[in-house]
N, C-alpha and C positions, 0 to 999 in steps of 0.2 A: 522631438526626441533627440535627446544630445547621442554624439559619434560612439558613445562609452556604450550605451543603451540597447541603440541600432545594434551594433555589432554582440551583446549580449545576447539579443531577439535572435539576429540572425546564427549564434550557435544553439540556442536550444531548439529551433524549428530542424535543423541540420541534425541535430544529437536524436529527434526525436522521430525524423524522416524514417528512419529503419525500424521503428521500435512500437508497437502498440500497446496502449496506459490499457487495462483494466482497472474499473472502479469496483469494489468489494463494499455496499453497503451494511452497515449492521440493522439490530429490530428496528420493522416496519418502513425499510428502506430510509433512502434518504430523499427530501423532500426537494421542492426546484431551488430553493432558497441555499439549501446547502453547500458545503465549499465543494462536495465529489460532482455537484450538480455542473456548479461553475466550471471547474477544472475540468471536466467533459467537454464541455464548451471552446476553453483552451487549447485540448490536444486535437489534433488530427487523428481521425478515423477511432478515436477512443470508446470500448466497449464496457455494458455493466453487467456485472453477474447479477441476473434477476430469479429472485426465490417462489416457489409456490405460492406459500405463505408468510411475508413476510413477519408475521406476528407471532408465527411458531415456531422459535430456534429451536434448532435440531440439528447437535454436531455433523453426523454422518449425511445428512440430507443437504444442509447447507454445503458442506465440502466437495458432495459429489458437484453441486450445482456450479463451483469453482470448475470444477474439470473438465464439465461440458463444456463451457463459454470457451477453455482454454483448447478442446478442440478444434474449434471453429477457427481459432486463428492461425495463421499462417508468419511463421517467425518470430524473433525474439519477442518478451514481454514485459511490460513493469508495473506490479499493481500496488494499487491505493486503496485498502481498507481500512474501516472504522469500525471499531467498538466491537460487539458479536462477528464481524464482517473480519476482523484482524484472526480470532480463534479457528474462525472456518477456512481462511488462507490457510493458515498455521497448519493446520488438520491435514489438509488436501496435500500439501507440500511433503506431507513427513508420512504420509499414507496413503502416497501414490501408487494410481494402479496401474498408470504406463508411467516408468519412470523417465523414458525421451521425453513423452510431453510436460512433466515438471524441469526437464533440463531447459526448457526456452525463457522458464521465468527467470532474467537476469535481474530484478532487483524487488524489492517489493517495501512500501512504504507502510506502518502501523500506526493508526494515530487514535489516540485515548481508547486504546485494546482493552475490551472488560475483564474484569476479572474471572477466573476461570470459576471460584468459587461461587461466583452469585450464579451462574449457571451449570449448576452440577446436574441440573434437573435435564440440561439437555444434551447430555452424552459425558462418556469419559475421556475428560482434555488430558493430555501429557506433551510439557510444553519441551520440546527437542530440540537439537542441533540445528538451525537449517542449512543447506550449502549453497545459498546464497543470498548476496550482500543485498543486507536490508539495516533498516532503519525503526527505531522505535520513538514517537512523538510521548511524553507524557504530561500533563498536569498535575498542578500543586494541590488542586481543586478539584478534581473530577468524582465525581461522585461513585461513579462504575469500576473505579480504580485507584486507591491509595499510591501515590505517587513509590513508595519502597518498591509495592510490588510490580509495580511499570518496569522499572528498573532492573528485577529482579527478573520478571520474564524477558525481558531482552539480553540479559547476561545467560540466560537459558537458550536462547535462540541463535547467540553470536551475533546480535545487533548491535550497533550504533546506536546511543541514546541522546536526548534532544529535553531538556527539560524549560515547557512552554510557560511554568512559573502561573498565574491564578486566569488559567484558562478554561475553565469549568470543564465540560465534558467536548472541548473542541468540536460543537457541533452548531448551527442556525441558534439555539439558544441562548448559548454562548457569547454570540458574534460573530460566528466565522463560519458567513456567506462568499464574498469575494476572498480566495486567499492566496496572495500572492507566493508565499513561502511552499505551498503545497507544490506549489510547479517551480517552486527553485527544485526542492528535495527528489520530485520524479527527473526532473531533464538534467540533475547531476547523477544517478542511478542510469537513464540511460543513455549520459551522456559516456561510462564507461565502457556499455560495448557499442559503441558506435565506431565507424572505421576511423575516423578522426584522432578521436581518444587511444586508440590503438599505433595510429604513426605519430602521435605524441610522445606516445611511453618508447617505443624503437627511437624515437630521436632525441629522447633523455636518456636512455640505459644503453642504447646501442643491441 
């Protein structure tokens, strides 16, 4: 590992020391092969929201099911959701029922978010402000979402947009098992409330 590398590793173990990834699977979870699989694997102490059923999306169910996992832990958060798993983040954030426990989610990553319309059958979506910094993945190609409207719900949400170009539905299907980028995107989300990131910005702004 060259000196540039090392030292890369060693700020995102550092950035991520404080901070616990939640993974946000969408329909029928996400299998071992998958990149939320792997990138589990990657973080320390990293937790996943697990659904009843993962075959029956169901906004308010899935949502709640965010909320619990999110009581369970102890300090700041940053999640990684896919696909139905992005709308039920989405939900839970803007229709929280303690709103201290959505204040610890400091960042939260979206990657190929389905479209609200194909799943109208499983509650009523209304995509909102969030108040905090996230990030939205989208494809050129993805079948669960027209890249416009990717875009378009992330302009709705105040995300950050990332366009992955003919990535199908960013999922094992796809190709994207091992994904290196996934854990750039989380460990620079929490690499900004880390204490580090924080006497950085003091010793650039004063």
């Amino acid at each position: 590992m060259s000196e540039r590398n090392a030292e890369h590793a060693r700020e995102g173990v550092s950035s991520l020391s404080s901070v616990t990834l939640v993974t946000v699977p969408g329909l029928y979870g996400s299998e071992d092969a998958h990149w939320q699989s792997w990138l589990e694997g990657e973080m320390p102490a990293a937790q996943r929201v697990e659904q009843r059923a993962w075959d029956v999306p169901h906004l308010d169910t899935w949502s709640d099911a965010v909320h619990d996992t999110l009581a369970r832990i102890d300090g700041p958060v940053v999640l990684a959701a896919h696909s139905f798993g992005c709308l039920a983040t989405a939900h839970a954030l803007t229709h929280a029922k303690r709103v201290s426990l959505m204040s610890r989610v400091k960042g939260v990553l979206f990657v190929a978010p389905a479209s609200p319309a194909k799943f109208r059958f499983a509650g009523g979506f209304s995509a909102r402000r969030l108040d905090t910094l996230s990030l939205v993945v989208g494809s050129e190609t993805d079948p669960w979402m027209p890249l416009d409207e990717a875009r378009t719900l992330a302009q709705r949400w105040n995300s950050a947009f990332v366009n992955l170009g003919d990535a199908g539905h960013i999922n094992t299907a796809a190709g994207f098992g091992p994904w290196p980028l996934a854990r750039h995107f989380v460990e620079t989300l929490a690499r900004r409330v880390s204490p580090e990131y924080e006497e950085e910005e003091n010793r650039a702004y004063g």
